[in-house]
SEKOLVEX-610394 format. One line per field, with one value per residue (C-alpha): residue number from 0; y negated, x negated, z negated. Coordinates in Angstrom, 3 decimals, padded with zeros to 6 digits. Example, Ala and Ser with C-alpha at 12.3 -4.5 7.8 and 13.67 -1.06 7.14 Angstrom:
REM SEKOLVEX-610394
num <- c(0, 1);
yy <- c(004.500, 001.060);
xx <- c(-012.300, -013.670);
zz <- c(-007.800, -007.140);
END
This chain:
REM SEKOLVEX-610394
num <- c(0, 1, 2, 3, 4, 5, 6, 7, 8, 9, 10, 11, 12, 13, 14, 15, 16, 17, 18, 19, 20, 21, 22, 23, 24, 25, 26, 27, 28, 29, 30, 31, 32, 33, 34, 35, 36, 37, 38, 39, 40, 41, 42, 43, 44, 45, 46, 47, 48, 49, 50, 51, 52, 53, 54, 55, 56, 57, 58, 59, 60, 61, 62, 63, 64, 65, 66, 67, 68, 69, 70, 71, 72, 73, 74, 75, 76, 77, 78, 79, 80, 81, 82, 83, 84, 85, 86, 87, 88, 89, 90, 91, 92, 93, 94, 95, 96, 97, 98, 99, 100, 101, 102, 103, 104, 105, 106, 107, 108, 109, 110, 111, 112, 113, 114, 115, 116, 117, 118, 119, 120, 121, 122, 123, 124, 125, 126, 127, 128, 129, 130, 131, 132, 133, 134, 135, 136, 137, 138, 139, 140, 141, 142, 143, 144, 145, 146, 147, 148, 149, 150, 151, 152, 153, 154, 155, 156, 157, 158, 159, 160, 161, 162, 163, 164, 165, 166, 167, 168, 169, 170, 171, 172, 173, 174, 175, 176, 177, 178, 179, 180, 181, 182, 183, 184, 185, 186, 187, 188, 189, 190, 191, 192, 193, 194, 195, 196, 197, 198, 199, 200, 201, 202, 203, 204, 205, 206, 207, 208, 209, 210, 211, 212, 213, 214, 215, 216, 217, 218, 219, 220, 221, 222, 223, 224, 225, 226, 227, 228, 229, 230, 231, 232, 233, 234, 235, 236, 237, 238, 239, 240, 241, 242, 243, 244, 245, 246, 247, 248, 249, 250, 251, 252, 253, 254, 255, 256, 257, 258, 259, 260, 261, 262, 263, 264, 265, 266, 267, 268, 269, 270, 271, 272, 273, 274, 275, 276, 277, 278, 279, 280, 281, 282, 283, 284, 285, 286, 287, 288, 289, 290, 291, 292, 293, 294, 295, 296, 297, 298, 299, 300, 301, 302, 303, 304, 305, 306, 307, 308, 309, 310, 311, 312, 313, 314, 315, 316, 317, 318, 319, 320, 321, 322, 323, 324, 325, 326, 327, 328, 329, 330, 331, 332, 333, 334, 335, 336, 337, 338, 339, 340, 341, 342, 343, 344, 345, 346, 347, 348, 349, 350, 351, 352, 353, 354, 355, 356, 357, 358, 359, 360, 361, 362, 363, 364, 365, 366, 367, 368, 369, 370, 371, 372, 373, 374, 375, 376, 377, 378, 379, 380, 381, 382, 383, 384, 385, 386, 387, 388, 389, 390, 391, 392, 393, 394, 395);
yy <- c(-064.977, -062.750, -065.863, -066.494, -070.111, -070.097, -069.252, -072.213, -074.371, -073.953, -074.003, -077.510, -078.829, -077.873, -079.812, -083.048, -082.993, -083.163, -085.740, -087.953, -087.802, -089.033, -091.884, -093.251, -092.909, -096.431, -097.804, -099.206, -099.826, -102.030, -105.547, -104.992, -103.329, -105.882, -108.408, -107.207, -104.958, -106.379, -109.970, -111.385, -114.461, -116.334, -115.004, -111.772, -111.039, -111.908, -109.921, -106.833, -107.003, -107.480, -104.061, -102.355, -103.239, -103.502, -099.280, -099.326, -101.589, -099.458, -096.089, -097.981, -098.491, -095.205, -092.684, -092.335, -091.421, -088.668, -088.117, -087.189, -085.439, -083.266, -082.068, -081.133, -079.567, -078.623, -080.312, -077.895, -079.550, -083.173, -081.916, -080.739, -083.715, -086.348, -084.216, -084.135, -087.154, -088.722, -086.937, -088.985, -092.461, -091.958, -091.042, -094.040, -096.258, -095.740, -096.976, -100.101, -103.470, -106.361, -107.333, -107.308, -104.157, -102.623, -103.856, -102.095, -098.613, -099.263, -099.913, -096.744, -094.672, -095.835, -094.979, -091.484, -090.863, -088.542, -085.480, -085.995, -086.609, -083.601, -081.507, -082.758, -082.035, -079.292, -078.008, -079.044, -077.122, -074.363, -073.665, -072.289, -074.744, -074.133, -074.478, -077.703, -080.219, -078.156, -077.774, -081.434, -082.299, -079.985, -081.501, -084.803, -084.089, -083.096, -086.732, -087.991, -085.522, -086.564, -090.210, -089.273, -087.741, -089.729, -092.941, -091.364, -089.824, -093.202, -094.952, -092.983, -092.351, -095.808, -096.873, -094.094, -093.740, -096.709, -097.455, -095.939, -092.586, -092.823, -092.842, -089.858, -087.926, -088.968, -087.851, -083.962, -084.041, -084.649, -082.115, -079.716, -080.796, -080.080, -076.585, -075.605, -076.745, -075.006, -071.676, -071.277, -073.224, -071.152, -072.818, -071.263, -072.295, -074.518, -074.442, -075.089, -075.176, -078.855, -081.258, -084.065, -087.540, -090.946, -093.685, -095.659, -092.428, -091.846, -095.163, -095.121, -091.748, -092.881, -095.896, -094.290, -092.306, -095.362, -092.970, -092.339, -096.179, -097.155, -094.366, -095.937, -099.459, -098.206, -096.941, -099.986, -101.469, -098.877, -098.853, -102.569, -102.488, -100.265, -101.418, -105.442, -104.500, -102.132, -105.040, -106.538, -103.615, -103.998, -107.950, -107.770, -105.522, -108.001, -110.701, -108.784, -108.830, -105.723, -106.912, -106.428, -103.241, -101.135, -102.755, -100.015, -096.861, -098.851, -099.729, -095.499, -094.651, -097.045, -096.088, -092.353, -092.869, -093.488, -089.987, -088.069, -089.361, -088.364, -084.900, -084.288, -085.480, -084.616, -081.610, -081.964, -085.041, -082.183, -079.506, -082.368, -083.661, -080.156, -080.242, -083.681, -085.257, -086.737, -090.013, -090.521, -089.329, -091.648, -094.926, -093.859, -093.281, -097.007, -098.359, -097.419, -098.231, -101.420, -102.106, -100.607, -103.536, -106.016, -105.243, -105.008, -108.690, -109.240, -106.798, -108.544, -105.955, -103.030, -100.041, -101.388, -102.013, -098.727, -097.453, -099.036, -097.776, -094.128, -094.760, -096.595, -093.631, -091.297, -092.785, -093.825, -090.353, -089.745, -091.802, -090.356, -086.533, -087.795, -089.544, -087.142, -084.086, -086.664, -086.834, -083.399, -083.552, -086.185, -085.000, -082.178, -079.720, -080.510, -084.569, -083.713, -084.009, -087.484, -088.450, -088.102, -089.603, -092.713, -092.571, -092.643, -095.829, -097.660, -096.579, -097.822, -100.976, -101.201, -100.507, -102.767, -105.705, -105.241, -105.520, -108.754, -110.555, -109.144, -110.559, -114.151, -114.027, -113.117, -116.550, -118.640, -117.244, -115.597, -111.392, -111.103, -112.569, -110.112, -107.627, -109.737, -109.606, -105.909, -105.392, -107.149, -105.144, -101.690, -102.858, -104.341, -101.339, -099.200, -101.283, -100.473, -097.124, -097.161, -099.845, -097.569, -094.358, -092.439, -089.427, -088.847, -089.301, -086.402, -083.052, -081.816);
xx <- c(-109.457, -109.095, -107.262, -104.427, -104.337, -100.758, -100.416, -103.764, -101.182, -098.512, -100.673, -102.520, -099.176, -097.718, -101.140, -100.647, -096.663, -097.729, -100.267, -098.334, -095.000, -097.445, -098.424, -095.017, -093.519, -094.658, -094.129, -089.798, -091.296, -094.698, -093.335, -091.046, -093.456, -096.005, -093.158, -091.543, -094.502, -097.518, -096.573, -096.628, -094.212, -095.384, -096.229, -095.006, -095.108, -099.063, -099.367, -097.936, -099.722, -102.750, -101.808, -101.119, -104.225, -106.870, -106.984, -106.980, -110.107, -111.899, -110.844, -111.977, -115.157, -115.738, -114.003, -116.779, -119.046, -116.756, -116.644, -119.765, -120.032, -116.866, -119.231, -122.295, -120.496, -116.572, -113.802, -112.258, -114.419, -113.300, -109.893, -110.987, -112.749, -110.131, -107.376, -108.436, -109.513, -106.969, -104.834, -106.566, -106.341, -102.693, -102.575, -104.303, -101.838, -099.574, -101.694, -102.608, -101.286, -103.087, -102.596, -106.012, -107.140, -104.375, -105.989, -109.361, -107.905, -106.131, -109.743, -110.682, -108.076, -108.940, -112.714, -111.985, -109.348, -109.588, -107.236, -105.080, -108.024, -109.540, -106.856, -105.967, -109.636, -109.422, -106.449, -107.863, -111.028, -109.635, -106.766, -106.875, -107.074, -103.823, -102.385, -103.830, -101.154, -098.676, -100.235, -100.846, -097.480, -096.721, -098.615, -097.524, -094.445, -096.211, -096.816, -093.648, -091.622, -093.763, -092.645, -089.026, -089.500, -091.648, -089.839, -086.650, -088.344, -089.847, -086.860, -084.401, -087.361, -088.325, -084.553, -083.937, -086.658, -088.811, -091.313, -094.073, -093.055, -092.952, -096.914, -096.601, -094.811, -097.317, -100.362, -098.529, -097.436, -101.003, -102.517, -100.073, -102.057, -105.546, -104.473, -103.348, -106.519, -108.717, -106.785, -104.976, -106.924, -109.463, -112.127, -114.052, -115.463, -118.127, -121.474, -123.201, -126.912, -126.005, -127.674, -126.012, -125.459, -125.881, -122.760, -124.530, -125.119, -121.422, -120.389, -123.065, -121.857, -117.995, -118.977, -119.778, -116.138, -114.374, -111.075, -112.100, -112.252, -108.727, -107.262, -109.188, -107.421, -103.988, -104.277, -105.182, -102.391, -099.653, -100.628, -101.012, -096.991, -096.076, -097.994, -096.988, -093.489, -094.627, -094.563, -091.922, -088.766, -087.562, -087.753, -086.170, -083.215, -082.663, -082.248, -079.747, -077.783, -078.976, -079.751, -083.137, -081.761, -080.583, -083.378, -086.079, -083.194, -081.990, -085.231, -086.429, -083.367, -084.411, -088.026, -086.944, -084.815, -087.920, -089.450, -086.537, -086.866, -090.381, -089.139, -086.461, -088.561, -092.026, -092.331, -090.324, -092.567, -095.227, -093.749, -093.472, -096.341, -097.933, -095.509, -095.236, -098.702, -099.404, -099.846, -096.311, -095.156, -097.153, -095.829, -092.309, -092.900, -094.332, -091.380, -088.694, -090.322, -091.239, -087.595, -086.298, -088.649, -086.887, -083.421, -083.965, -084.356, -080.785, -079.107, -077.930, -076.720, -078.631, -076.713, -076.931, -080.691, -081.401, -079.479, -081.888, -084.626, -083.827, -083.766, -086.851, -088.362, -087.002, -089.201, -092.125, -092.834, -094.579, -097.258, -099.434, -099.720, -099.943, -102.821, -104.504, -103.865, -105.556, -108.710, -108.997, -108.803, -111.417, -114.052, -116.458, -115.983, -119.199, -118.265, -114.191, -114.332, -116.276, -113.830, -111.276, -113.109, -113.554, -109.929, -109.032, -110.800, -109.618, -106.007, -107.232, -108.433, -104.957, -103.550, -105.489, -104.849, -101.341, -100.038, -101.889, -100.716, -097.242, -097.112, -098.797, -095.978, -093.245, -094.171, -094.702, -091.483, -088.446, -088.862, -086.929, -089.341, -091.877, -089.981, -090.471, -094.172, -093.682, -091.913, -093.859, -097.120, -095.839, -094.680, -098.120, -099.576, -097.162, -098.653, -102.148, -101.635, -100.432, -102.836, -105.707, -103.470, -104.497, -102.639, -105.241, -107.970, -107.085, -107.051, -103.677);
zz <- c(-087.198, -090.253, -091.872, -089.913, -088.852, -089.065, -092.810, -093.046, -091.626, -093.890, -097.092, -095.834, -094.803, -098.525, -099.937, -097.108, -098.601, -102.030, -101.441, -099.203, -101.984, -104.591, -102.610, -101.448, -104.955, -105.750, -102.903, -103.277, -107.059, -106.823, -106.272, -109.602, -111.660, -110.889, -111.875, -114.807, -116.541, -115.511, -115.725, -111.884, -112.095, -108.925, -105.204, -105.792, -101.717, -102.117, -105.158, -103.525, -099.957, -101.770, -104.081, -101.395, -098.919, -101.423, -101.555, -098.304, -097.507, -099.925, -097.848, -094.658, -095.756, -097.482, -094.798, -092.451, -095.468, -096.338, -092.642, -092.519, -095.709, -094.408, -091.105, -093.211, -096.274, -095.023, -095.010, -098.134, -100.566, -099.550, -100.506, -103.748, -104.889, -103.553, -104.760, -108.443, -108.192, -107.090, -109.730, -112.422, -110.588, -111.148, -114.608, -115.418, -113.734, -116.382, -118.756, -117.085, -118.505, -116.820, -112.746, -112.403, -113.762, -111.892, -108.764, -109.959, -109.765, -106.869, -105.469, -107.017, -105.747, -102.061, -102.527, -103.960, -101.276, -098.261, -098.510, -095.567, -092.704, -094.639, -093.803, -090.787, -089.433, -091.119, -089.182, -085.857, -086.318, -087.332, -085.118, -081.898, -078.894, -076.955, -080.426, -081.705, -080.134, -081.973, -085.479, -085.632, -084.998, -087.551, -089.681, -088.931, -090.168, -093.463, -094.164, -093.221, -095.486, -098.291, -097.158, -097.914, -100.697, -102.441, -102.158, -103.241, -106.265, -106.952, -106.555, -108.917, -111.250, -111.917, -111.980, -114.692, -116.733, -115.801, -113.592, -115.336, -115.715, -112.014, -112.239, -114.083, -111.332, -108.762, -110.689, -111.211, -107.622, -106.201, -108.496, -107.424, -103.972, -105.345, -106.755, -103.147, -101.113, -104.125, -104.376, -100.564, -098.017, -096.177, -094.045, -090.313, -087.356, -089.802, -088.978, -092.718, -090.909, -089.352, -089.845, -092.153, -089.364, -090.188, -089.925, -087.780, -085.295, -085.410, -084.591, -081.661, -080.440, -080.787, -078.902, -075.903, -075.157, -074.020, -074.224, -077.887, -078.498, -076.440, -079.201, -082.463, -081.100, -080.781, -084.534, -085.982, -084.087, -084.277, -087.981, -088.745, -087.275, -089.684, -092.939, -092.542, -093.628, -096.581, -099.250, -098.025, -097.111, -100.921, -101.541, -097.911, -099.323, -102.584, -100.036, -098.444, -101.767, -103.269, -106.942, -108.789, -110.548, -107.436, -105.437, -105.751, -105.488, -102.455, -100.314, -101.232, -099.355, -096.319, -096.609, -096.247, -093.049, -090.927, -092.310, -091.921, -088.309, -088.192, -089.483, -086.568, -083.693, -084.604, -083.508, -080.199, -079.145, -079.302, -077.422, -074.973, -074.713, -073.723, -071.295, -069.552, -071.274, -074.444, -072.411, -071.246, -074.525, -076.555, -074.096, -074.633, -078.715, -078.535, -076.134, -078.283, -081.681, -079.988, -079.029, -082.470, -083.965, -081.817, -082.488, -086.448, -086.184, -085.544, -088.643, -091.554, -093.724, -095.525, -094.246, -090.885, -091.223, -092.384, -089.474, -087.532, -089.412, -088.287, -084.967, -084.581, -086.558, -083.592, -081.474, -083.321, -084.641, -081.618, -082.066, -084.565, -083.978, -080.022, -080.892, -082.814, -080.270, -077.627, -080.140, -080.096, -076.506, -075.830, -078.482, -079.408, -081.923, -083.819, -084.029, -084.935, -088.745, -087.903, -085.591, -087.842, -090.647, -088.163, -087.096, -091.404, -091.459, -088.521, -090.340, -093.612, -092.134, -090.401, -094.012, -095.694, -093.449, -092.415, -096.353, -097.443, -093.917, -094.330, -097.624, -096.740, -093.748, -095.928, -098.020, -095.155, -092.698, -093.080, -093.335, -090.286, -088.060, -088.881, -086.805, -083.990, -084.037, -084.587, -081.661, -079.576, -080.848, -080.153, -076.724, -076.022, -077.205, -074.688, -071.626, -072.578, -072.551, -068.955, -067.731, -069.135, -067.837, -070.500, -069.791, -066.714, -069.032, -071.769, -070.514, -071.445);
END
């Protein structure tokens, strides 16, 4: 390639970092802005699953749309338009004063989303084969850095200066992402005679790779896991004693440990998965995070639980860039920006649901509980993978 794929990598992992910070910098934030700014007095766990997963069931249900549109016309303009879009969403949160209009562009930003399958795809396309497992690990950790980063920028931001300006940050950060994928990211091995598919074809063609399906259900699990607890981490912390004002600084640090985790071990889990399988990797990513769930359940203090939090992150950053060097693995070339784009919204769905149930939960049972059911999930998860002995069914 005249475009080095290495120097692609770097420039779409700068534009996944940027994107993924500007996410996660409401996240320690949400329940107390929707409390204190936009008026919330009741069901504030409800409120914030229900903030959180409503952009998410409007990614689900556009992704395989720009899926599709990513396979006809590139995946480099689907960065484009979701990044600057995406850039205005923001803005416009800190103008918003009512609950329910917040909700709307929260819809809005989930159907204008897309950047990171974009440039995921994009990087598996467009990287040499024996390389892909790597790069997407790479990448992976793209994501995760952005998840430490973002929090802790949200956290001190909105405990500063005020929860709004935090909006403010996110909607620079992810234009900083859209200037990147415009001016740096470079696009071959895109065949822009193809013939535009239909959803339904995809979903009929996805249907029949069983191994393609088993990977699409450990997503929505592995993700559902991980999203249930998103509302909840910071009203979690306050009942730990942390009070309302340190709350949001306090739950940015916790939601960090788990991507400085991802950070570390990311990139080991996929030098070793090329050499031992991405199978056996992928069980023991879901064993530990499944018994990192379990013993969270029994911590009682914050420093302790975000102790905790690391080390279930050790493990559990194996999961996602295993998965997506197995869908490399198990599909074409021609159907891999679709794949992706179906894999974004089995996530989404995942992301949508796992929020509004973690926040009815959190009403209905103590927080701590919810670990339980995680745990239980990713060890679940861990036996399917070895009943349905994946790692003989991807060619490593």
């Amino acid at each position: 390639m005249s475009y080095s794929w290495k120097r692609n990598l770097v420039v779409l992992w700068l534009g996944v970092f940027f994107c993924s910070t500007a996410y996660s910098i409401s996240i320690p934030f949400l329940p107390i802005f929707l409390n204190t700014e936009l008026g919330v007095e009741t069901n504030i766990e409800i409120w914030s699953g229900l903030a959180f997963g409503i952009t998410f069931l409007a990614s689900a249900l556009i992704s395989p749309f720009w899926g599709s549109l990513a396979d006809k016309y590139g995946r480099k303009p689907m960065l484009i338009r979701s990044g600057f879009s995406l850039a205005a969403l923001y803005l416009l949160n800190y103008f918003v004063t009512d609950p329910y209009w917040f909700l709307v562009v929260r819809i809005l930003q989930g159907l204008l989303a897309g950047f990171v399958p974009a440039a995921i795809a994009m990087v598996a396309t467009n990287t040499p084969e024996e390389k892909t497992g790597y790069a997407l690990g790479i990448m992976s950790t793209s994501g995760a850095t952005g998840s430490i980063i973002g929090p802790l920028i949200g956290g001190f931001v909105s405990h500063y200066y005020g929860n709004r300006n935090a909006f403010l940050f996110s909607s620079i950060i992810v234009l900083v992402s859209a200037l990147i994928a415009t001016l740096f990211a470079k696009e071959h091995n895109f065949d822009r005679t193809a013939v535009r598919s239909h959803v339904r074809d995809d979903l009929k063609m996805a249907a029949k790779n069983s191994t393609f399906m088993t990977l699409m259900g450990l997503v929505f699990i592995t993700t559902f896991s991980v999203m249930i607890l998103e509302p909840l981490i910071t009203v979690y912390v306050m009942e730990m004693g942390v009070t309302k004002a340190n709350a949001s600084r306090t739950s940015g640090i916790i939601f960090s440990a788990v991507g400085i985790a991802t950070i570390i071990m990311a990139p080991q889990w996929a030098k070793i998965g090329r050499r031992i399988g991405y199978g056996k990797v992928l069980f023991l990513g879901l064993i530990g995070g499944g018994l990192g769930n379990l013993l969270q359940f029994f911590v009682t203090g914050y420093i302790g639980f975000g102790v905790l939090r690391f080390g279930y992150g050790l493990f559990f950053a194996a999961v996602y860039p295993t998965i997506n060097a197995m869908i490399v693995n198990v599909t074409d070339s021609n159907f891999r920006g679709r794949a992706f784009g179906l894999n974004q919204s089995v996530s989404q769905m995942a992301t949508m649901a796992g929020p509004i149930i973690g926040g009815l939960l959190g009403a209905w049972m103590p927080i701590r509980w919810i670990f339980i059911i995680n745990g239980l999930a990713l060890i679940g998860s861990a036996l399917l993978v070895r009943s349905k002995m994946l790692e003989r069914q991807v060619d490593v």
